[in-house]
C-alpha positions in Angstrom: -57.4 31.2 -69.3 -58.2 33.2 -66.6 -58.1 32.1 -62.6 -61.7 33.3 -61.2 -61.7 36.2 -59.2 -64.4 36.5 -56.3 -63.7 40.5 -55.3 -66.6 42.8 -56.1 -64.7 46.4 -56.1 -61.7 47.2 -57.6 -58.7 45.5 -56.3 -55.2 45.3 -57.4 -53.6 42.0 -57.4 -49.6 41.9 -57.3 -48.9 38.7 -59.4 -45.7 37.8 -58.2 -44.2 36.0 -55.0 -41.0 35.3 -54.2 -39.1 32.6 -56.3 -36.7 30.1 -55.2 -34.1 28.3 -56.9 -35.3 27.4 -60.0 -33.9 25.8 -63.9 -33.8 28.2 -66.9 -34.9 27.3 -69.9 -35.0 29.0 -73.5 -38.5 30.6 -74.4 -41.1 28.1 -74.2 -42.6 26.5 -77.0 -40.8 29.4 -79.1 -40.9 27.1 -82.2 -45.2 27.2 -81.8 -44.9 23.4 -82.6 -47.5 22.7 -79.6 -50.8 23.6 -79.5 -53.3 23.5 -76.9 -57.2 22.7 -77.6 -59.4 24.3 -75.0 -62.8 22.8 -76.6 -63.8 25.7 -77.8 -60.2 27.4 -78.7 -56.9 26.1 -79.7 -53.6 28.2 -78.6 -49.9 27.7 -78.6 -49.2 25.5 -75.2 -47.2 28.0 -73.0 -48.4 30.9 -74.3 -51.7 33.3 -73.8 -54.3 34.7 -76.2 -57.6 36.6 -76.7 -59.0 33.6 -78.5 -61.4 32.4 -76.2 -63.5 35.3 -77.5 -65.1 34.5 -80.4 -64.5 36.0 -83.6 -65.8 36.4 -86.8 -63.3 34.8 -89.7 -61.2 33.0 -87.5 -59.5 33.1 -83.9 -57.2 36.1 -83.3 -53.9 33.6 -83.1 -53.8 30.4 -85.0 -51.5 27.9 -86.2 -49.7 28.6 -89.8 -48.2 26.1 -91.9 -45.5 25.5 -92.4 -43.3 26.7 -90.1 -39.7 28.2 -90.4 -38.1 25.9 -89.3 -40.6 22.8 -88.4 -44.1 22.4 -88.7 -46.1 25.5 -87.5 -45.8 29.4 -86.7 -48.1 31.4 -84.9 -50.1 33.8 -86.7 -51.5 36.7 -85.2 -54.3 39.0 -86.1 -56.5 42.3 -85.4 -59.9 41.0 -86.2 -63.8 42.4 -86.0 -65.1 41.6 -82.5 -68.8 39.3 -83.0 -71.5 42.3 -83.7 -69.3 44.5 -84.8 -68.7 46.7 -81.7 -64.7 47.0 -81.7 -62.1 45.4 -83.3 -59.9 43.1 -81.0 -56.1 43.3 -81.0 -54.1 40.4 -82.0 -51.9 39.3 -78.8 -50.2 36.9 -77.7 -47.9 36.4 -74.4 -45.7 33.5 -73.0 -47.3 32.4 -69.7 -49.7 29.8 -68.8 -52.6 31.3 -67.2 -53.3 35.4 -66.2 -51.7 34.5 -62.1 -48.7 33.2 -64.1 -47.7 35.4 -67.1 -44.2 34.9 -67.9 -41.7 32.4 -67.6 -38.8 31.6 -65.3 -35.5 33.2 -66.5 -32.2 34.0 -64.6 -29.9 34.7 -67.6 -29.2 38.2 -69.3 -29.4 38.1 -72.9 -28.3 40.5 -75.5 -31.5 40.0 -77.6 -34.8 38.0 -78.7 -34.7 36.4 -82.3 -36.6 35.3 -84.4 -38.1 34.7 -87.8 -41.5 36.6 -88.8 -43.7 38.0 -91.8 -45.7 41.2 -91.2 -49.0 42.8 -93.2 -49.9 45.7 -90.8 -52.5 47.7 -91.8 -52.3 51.6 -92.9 -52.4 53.8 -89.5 -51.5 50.4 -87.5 -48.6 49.2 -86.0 -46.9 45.8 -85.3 -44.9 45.5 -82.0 -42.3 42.5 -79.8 -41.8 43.5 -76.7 -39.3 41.3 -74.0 -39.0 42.6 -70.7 -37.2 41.1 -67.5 -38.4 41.5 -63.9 -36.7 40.6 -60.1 -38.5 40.2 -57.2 -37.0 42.7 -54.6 -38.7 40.6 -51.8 -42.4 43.2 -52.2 -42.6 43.6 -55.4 -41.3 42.8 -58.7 -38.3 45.6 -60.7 -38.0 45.8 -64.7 -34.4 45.3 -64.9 -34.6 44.5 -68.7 -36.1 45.6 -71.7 -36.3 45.8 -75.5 -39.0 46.9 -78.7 -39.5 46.2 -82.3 -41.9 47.8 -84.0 -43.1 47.5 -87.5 -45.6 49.0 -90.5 -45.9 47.6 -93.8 -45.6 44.5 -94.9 -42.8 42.2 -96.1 -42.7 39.3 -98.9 -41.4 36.5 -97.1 -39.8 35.1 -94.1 -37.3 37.8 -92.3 -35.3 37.5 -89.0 -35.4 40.0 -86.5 -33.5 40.6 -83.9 -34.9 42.7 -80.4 -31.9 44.4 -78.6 -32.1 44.5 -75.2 -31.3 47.3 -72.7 -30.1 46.4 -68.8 -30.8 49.3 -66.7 -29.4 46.8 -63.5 -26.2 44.6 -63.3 -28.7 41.9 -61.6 -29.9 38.7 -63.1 -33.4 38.5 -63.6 -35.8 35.7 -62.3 -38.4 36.4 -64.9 -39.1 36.9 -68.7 -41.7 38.2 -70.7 -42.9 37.9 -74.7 -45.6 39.6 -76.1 -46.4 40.0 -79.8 -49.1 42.4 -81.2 -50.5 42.9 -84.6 -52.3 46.1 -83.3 -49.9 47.6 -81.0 -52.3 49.8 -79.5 -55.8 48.3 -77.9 -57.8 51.2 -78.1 -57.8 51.7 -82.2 -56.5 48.6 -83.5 -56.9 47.9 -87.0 -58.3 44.6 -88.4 -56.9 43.3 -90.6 -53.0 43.8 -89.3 -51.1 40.5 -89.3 -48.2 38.9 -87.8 -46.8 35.8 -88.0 -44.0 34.3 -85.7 -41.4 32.3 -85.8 -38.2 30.3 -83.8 -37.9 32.5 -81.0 -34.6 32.3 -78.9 -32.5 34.1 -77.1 -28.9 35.3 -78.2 -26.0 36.8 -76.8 -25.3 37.5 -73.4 -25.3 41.0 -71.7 -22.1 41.6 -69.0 -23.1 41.2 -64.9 -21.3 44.2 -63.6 -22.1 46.6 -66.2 -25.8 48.0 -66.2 -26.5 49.1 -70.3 -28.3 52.4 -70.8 -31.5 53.8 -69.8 -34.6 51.4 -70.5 -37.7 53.5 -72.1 -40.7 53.4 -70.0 -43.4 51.4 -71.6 -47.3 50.2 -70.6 -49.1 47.4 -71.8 -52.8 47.0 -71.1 -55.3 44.2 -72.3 -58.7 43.8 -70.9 -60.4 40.4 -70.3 -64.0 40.6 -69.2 -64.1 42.0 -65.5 -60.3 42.1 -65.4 -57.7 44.6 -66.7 -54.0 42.9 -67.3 -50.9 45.0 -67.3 -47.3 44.8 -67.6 -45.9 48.5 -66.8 -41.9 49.1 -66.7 -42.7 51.9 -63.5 -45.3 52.2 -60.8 -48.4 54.2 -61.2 -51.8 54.8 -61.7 -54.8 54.0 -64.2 -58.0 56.5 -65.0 -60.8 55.6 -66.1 -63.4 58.2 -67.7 -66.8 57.6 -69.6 -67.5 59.5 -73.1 -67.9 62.4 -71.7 -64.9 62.7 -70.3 -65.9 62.4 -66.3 -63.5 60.1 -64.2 -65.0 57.1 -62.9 -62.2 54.9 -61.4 -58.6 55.7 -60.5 -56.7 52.4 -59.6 -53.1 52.1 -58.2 -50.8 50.0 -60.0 -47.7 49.3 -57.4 -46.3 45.9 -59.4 -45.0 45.8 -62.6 -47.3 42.6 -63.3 -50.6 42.9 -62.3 -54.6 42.1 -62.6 -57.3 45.1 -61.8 -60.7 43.6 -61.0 -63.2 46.2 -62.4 -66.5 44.7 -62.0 -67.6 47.9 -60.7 -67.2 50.1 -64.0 -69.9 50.9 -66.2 -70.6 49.2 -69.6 -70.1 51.1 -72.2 -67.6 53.1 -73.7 -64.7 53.8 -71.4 -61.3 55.9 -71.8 -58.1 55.1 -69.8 -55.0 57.0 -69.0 -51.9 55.1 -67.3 -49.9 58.1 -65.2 -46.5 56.9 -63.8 -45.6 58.0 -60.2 -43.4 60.6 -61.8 -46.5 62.4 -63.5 -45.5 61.3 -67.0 -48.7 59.7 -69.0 -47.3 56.2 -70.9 -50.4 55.2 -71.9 -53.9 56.1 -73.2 -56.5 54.4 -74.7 -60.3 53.5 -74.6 -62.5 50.3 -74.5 -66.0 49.1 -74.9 -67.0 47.5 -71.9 -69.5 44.7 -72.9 
């Protein structure tokens, strides 16, 4: 899943370049009627997930049967790491490798639908999020943005719909999914489930009119040396050890980037996300194997 790196300090790596003319599409594979067999791991073709770690009673995201409508749904789950250290957070997020998360998208819908059964776990929380990003020519701008979040559980198939707020009047070049049983990484609960169905787009939002102020938001997912996030602002991540000493500070300048952290002790580590503006959006910790 992941495009190998060859840095040995900590490095942040802007994942976007300028983008050309290119065809729009709905959300791919958003039916989860393709799947993709690694060798060791199967995963929804088009889309990206923690399962090439191992884990005890089953991969983190898996094909369901059947689906509503068709054959398959995705189902996503928290579940116990191998040895027991941490749980892992069921994720999953339209793109086809970690240098391409996302999709091409120039259109400005007024939500993301689908159809989806929840069991989340007491203290846990279930979370879509859709975002939309354009390249300013250095970097890439959140123009777009909506949430859904969810506790409980529910009995059968439900449709959802994710409103979406436009803090721009311009068209977007890129969109993002991501689906979480655990909404945050560092206390996820196993045991949370999700399961996912005929996503689409609905309903467009007006050009000239920008709609409301988007909420700022942070999303961070570790995968062995590297550190993924999609952040709606600019700026910067801490990193402390139990007892509470900073070890690493990291500028985050893009809002879809890769942190190489091969430097960082193993262990237990804590993390704060501070946007330029001084506000903190995100906190959590991880085990560092």
């Amino acid at each position: 899943m992941n495009a190998p790196i060859t840095t040995f300090s900590l490095v942040l790596f802007a994942c976007f370049s300028a983008m050309g003319t290119t065809s729009y599409a709905q959300v791919p594979n958003g039916g989860f009627e393709d799947w993709t067999d690694h060798g060791n791991y199967t995963e929804p073709t088009g889309w990206l997930t923690y399962n090439e770690v191992p884990t005890p009673g089953g991969p983190t995201v898996e094909a369901g049967t059947p689906g509503h409508p068709g054959s398959f749904h995705a189902v996503i789950t928290t579940r116990q790491s191998t040895g027991g250290i941490m749980a892992i957070q069921g994720w999953i997020s339209a793109g086809t490798s970690s240098a391409h998360a996302g999709f091409p998208f120039g259109q400005r819908p007024g939500s993301l639908t689908g159809q989806w059964q929840y069991a989340i776990q007491p203290a846990d929380t279930g979370q879509v999020l859709v975002a939309f990003t354009k390249w300013n020519g250095s970097a890439a701008d959140v123009i777009g943005q909506g949430s859904l979040e969810v506790v409980g559980g529910n009995g059968g198939w439900q449709a959802f719909s994710v409103p979406i707020t436009w803090n721009s009047g311009q068209s977007p070049d890129t969109a993002y999914i991501q689906i979480v049983s655990s909404i945050h990484f560092g206390s996820p609960v196993i045991g949370s489930t999700v399961k996912v169905d005929d996503l689409a787009f609905s309903g467009t939002a007006g050009i000239a009119e920008p709609v409301g102020t988007a909420k700022p938001f942070v999303q961070i997912r570790p995968a062995g040396d590297q550190l993924h996030i999609l952040a709606s602002e600019p700026g910067t991540l801490q990193f402390f050890d139990a007892s509470g000493r900073t070890v690493a500070r990291c500028p985050v300048r893009s809002v879809r980037c890769i942190i190489d952290v091969p430097g960082l002790p193993r262990g237990f580590l804590g993390y704060r996300f501070i946007s330029n503006g001084g506000q903190q959006l995100a906190t959590g910790k991880w085990v560092r194997e």
